[in-house]
Backbone as a ProteinNet text record, in pm:
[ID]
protein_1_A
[PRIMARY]
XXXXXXXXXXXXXXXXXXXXXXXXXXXXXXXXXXXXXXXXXXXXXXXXXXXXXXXXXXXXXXXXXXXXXXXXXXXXXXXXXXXXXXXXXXXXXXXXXXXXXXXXXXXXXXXXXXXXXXXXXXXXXXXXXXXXXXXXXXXXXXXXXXXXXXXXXXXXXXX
[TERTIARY]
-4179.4	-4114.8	-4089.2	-4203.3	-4163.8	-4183.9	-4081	-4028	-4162.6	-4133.1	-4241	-4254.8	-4144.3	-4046.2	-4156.7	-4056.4	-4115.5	-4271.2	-4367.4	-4529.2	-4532.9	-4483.5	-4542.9	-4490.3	-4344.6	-4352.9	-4406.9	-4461	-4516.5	-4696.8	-4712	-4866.5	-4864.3	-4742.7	-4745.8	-4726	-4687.2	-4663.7	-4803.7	-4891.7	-5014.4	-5125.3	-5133.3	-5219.4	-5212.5	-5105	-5047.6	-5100.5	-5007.2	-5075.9	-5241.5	-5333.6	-5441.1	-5535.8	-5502.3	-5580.7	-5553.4	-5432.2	-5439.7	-5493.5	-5491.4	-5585.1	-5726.8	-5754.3	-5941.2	-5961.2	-5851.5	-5884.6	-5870.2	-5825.7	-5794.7	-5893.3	-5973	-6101.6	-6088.1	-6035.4	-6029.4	-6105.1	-6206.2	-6349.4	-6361.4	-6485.7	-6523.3	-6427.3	-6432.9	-6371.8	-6182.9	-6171.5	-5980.5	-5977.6	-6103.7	-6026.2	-6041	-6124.7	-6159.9	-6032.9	-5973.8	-5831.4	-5713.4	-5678.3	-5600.7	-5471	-5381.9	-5267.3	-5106.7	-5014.2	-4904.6	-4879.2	-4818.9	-4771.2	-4705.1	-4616.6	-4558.3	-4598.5	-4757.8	-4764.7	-4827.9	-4718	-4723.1	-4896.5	-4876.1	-5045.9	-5113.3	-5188.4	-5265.4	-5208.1	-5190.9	-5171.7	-5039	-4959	-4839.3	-4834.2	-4893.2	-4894.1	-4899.6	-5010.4	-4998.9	-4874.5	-4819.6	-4719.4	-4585.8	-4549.4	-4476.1	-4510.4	-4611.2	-4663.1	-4567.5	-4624.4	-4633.6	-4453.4	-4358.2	-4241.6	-4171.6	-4239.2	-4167.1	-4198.2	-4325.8	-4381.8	-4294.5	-4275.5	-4222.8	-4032.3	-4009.7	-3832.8	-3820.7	-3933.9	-3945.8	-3984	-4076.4	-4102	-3916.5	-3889.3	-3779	-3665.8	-3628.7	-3557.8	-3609.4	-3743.9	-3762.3	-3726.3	-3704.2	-3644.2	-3529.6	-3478.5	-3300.6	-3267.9	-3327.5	-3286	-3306.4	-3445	-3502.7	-3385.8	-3325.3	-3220.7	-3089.6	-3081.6	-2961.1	-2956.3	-3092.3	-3102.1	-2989.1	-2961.4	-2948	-2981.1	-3083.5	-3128.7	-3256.3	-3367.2	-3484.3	-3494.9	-3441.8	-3412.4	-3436.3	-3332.3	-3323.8	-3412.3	-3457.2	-3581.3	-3707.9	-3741.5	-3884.7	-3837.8	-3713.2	-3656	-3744.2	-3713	-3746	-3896.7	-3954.9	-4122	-4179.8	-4136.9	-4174.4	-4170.6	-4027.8	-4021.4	-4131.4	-4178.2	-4242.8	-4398.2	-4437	-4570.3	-4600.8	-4499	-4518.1	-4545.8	-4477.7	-4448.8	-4637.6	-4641.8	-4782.8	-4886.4	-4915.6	-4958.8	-4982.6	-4891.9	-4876.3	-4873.2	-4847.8	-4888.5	-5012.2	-5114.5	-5233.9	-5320.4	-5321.1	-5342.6	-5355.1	-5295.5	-5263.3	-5385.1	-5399.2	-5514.5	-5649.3	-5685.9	-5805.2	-5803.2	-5694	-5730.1	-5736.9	-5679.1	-5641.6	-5782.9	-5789.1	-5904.2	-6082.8	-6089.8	-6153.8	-6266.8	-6154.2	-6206.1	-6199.2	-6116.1	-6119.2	-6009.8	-5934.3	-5851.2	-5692.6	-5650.6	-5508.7	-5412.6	-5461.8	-5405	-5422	-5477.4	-5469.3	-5346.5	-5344.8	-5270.8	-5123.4	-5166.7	-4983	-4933.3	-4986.1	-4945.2	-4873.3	-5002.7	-4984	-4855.8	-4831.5	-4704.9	-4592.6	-4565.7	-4425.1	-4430.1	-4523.6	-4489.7	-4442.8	-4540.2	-4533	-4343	-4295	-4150.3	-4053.8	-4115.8	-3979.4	-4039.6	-4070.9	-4127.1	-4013.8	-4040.1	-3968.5	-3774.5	-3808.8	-3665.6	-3581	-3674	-3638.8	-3551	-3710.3	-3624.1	-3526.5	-3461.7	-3326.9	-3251.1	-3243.4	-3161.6	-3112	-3205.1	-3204.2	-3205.1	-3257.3	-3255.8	-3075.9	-2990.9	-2878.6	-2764.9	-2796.9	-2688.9	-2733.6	-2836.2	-2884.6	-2850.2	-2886.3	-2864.6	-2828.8	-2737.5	-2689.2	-2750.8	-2795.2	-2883.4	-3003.6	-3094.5	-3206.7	-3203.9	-3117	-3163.9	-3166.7	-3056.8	-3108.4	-3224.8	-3272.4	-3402.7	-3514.3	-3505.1	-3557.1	-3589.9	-3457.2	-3422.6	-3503.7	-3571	-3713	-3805.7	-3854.2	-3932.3	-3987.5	-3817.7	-3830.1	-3786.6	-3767.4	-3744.3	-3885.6	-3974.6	-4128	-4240.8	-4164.2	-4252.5	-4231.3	-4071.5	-4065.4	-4085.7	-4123.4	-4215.6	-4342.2	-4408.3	-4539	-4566.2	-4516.5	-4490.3	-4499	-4412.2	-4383.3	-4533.4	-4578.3	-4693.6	-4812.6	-4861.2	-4903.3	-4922.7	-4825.4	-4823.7	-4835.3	-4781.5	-4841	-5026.7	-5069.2	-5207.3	-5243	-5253.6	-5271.7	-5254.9	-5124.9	-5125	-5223.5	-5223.8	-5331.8	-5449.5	-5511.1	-5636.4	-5719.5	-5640	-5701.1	-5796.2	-5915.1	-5895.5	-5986	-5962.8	-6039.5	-6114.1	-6190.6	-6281.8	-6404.3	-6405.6	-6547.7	-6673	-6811.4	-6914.3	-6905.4
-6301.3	-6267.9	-6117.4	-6043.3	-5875.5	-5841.4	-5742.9	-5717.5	-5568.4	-5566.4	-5448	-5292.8	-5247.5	-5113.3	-5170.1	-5284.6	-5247.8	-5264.1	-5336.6	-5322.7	-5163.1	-5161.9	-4986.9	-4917.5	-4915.5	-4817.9	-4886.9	-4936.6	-4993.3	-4956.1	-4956.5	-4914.6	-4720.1	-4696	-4485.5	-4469.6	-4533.4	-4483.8	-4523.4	-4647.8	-4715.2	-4635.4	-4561.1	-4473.1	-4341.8	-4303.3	-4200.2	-4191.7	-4280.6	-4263.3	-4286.3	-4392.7	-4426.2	-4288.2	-4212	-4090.3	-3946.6	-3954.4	-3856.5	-3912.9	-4022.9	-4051.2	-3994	-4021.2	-4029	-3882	-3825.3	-3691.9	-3572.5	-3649.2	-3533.4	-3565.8	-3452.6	-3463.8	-3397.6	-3452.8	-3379.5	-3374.2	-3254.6	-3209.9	-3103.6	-3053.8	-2899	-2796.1	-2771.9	-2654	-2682.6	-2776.8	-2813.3	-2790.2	-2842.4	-2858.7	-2712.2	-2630.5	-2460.5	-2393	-2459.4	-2333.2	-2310.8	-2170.8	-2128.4	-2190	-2273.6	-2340	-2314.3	-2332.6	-2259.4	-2393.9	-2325	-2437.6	-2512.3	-2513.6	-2635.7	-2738.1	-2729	-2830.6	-2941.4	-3057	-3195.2	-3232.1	-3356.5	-3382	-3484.2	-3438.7	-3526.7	-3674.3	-3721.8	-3923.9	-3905.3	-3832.2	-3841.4	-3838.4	-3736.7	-3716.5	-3867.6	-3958.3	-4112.4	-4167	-4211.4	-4313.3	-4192.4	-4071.4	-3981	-4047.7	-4028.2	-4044.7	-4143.2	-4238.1	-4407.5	-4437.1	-4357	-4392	-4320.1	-4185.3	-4091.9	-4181.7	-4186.7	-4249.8	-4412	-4496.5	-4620.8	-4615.5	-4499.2	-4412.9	-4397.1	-4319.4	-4274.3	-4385.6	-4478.7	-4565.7	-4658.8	-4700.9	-4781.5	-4703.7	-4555.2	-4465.2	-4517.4	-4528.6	-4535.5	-4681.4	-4735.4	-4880.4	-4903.6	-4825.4	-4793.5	-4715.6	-4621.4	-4550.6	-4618.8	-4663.6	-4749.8	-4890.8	-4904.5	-5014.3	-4961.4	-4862.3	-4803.8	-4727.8	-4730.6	-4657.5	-4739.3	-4685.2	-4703.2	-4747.6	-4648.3	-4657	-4574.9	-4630.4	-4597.1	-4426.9	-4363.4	-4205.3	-4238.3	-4281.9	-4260.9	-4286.2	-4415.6	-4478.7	-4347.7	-4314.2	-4164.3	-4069.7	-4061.9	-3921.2	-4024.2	-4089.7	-4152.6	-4173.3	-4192.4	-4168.6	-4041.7	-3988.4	-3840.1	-3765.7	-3809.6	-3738.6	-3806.2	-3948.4	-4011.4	-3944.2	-3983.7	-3874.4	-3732.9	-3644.4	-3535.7	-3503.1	-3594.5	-3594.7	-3613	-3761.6	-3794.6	-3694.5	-3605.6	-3520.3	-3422.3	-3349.3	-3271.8	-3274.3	-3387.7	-3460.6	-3452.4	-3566.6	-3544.2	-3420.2	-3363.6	-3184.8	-3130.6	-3186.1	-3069.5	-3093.4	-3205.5	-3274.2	-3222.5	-3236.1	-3158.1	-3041.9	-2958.9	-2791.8	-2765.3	-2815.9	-2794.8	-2783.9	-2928.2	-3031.8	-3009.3	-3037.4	-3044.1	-2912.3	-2842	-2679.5	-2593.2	-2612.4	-2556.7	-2441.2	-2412.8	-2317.5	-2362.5	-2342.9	-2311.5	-2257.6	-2137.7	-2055.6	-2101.1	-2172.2	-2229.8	-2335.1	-2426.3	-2512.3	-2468.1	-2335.5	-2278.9	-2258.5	-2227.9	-2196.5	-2353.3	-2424.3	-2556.2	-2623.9	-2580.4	-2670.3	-2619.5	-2538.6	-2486.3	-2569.3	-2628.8	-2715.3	-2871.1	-2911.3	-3048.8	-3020.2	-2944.4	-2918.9	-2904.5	-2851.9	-2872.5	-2944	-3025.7	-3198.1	-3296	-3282.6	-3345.3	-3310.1	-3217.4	-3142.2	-3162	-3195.2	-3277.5	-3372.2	-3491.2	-3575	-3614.7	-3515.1	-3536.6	-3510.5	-3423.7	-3384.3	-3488.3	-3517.4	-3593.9	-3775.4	-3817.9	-3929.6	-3966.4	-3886.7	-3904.7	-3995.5	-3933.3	-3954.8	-4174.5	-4171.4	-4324.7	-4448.7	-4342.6	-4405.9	-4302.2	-4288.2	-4177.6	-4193	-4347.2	-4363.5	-4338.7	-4349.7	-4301.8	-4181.6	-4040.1	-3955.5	-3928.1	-3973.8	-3950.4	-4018.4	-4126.5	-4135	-4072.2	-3963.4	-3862.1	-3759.2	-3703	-3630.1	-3634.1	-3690.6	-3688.6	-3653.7	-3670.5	-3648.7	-3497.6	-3412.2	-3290.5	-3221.8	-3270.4	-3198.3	-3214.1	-3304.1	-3300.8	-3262.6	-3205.4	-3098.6	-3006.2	-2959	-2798.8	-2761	-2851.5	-2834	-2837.7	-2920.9	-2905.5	-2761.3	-2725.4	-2544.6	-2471.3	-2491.4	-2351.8	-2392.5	-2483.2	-2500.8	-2468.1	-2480.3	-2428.1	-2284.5	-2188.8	-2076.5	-2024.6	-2107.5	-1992.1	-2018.5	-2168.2	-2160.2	-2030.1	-1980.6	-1917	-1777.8	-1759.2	-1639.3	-1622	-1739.4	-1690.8	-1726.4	-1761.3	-1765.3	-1710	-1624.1	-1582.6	-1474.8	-1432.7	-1478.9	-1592.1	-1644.5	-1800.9	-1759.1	-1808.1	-1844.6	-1773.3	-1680.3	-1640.4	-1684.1	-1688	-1759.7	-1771.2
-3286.2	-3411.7	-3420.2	-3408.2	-3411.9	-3246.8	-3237.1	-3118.1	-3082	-2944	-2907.8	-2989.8	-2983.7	-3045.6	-3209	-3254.7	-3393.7	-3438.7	-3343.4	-3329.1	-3329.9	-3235.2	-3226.6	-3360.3	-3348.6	-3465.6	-3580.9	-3620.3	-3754	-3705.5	-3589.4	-3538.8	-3589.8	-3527.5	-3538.2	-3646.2	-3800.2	-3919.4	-4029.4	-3998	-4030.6	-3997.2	-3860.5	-3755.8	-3856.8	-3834.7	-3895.4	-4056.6	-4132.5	-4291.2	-4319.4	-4231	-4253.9	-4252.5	-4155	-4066.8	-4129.2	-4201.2	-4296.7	-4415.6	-4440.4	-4559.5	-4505.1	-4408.8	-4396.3	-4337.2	-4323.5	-4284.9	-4384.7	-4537.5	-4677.9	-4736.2	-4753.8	-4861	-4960.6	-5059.5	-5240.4	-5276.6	-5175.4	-5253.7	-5324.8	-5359.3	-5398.3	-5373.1	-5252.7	-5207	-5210.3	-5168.5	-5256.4	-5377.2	-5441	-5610.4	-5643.8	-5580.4	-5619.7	-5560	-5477.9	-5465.9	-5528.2	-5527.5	-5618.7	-5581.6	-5649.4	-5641.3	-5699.3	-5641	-5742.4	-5867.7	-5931.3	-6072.3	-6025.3	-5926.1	-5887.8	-5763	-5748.1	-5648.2	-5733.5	-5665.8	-5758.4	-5727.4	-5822.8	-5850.2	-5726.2	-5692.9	-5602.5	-5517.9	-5696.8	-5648.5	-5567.6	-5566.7	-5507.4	-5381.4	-5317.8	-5148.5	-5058.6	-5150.3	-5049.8	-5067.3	-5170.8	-5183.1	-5117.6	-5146.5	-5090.5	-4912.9	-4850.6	-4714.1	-4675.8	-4781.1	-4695.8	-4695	-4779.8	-4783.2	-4621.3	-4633.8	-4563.2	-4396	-4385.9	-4278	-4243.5	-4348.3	-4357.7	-4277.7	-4311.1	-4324.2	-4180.5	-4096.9	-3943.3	-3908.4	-3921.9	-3858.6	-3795.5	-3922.4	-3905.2	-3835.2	-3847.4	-3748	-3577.9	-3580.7	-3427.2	-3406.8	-3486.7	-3419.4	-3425.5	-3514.9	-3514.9	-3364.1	-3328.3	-3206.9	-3082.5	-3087.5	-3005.3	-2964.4	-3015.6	-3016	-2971.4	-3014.7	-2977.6	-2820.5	-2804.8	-2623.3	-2508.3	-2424.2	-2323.7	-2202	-2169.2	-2059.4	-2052.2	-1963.3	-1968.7	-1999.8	-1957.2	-1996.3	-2105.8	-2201.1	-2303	-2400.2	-2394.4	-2423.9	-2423.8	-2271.6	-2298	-2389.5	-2399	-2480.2	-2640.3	-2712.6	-2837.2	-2814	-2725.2	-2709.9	-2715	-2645.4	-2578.4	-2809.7	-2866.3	-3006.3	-3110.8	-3059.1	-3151	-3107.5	-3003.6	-2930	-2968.1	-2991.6	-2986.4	-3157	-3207.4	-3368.4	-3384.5	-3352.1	-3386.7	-3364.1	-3235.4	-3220.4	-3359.6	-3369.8	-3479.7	-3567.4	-3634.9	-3760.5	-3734.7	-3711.5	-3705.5	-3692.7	-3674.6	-3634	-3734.4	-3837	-3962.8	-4068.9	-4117	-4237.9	-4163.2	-4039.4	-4031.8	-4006.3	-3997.9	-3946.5	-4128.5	-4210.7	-4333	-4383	-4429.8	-4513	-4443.4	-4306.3	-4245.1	-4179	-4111.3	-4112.9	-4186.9	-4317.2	-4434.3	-4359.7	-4341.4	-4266.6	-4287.8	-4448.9	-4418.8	-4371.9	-4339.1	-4244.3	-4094.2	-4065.8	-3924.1	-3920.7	-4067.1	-4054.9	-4081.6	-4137.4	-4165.5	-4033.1	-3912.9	-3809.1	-3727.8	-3727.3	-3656.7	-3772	-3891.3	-3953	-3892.4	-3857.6	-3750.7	-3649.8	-3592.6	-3455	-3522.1	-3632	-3689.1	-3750	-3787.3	-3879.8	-3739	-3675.1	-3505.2	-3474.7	-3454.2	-3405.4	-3497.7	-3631.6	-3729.3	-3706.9	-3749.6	-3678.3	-3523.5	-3427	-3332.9	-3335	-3478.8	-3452.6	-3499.6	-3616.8	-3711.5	-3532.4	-3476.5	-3391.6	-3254	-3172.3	-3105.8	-3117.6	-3243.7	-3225.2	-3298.1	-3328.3	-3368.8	-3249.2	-3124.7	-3032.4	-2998.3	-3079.9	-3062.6	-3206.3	-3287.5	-3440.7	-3519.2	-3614.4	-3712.6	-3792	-3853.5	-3975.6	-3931.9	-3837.9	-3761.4	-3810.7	-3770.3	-3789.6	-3929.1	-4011.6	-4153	-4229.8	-4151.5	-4200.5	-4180.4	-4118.2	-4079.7	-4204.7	-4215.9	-4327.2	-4436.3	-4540.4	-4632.2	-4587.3	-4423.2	-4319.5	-4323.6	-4335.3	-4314.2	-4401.6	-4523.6	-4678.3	-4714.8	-4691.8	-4757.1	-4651	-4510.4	-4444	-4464.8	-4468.6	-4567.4	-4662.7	-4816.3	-4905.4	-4869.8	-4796.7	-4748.7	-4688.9	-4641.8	-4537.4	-4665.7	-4782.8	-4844.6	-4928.8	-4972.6	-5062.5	-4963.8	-4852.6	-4765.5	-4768.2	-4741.4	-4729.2	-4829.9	-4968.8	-5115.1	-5148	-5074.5	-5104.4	-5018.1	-4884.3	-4773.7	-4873.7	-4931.9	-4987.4	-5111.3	-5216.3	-5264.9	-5293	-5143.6	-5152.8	-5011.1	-4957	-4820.8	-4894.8	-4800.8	-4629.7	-4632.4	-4498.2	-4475.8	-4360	-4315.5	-4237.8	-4254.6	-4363.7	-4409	-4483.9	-4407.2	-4481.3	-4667.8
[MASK]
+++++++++++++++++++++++++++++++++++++++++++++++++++++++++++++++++++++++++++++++++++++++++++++++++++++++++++++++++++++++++++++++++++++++++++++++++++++++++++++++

């Protein structure tokens, strides 16, 4: 009934949303940092996740369909791999080591990952890559809310 392509991508967006769930701790030290007025409230980030995540998932089976030839096919792995990578990376350098400023750095790789895949998965699916597109309007809000916590609440990594 479900084809390989769509196991997986429905496995990398489940992996993906579950693990930033279990890797954001809205503890003490989150709720104590200084925040700008416009970062939306908490409950939002999951259901925001699970759409954005739900959007890429179905892109990789739009592209995934649209391949060619085995080339083409690693090229749509190689963007989904590298994505996952960097995604994951971020909720614990953040949440975990307490180090936004670590994660402001590592969000430039996760936003050209994303950015990738508006770019490359186009020549496979056009709607693919615009399902992308929310992908990387709510990593570049994630970046700029990022960097104003970083600004005002450094420095980090001190006892």
């Amino acid at each position: 009934m479900f084809s390989t392509p769509v196991i997986a991508a429905i496995a990398w967006a489940v992996i993906l949303g579950g693990a930033g769930g279990l890797l954001t701790e809205i503890g003490a030290w989150y709720k104590n940092l200084r925040k700008p007025s416009w970062q939306p409230p908490d409950w939002l980030f999951g259901p925001a996740w699970t759409i954005i995540l739900g959007l890429a998932a179905w892109a990789a089976v739009l592209a995934w369909n649209g391949t060619q030839t085995q080339g083409d096919r690693l090229i749509v792995i190689a963007l989904y791999v590298a994505n996952f990578v960097f995604h994951l990376l971020w909720s614990p350098l953040f949440f975990k080591f307490k180090r936004p400023d670590w994660a402001l750095v590592e969000v430039v790789f996760l936003w050209s990952s994303v950015f990738a895949m508006c770019v490359w998965l186009r020549p496979y699916s056009v709607l693919a890559s615009w399902l992308i597109v929310p992908y990387l309007v709510w990593v570049s809000f994630a970046a700029m809310l990022n960097a104003k916590i970083v600004q005002l609440n450094r420095p980090f990594g001190r006892a």
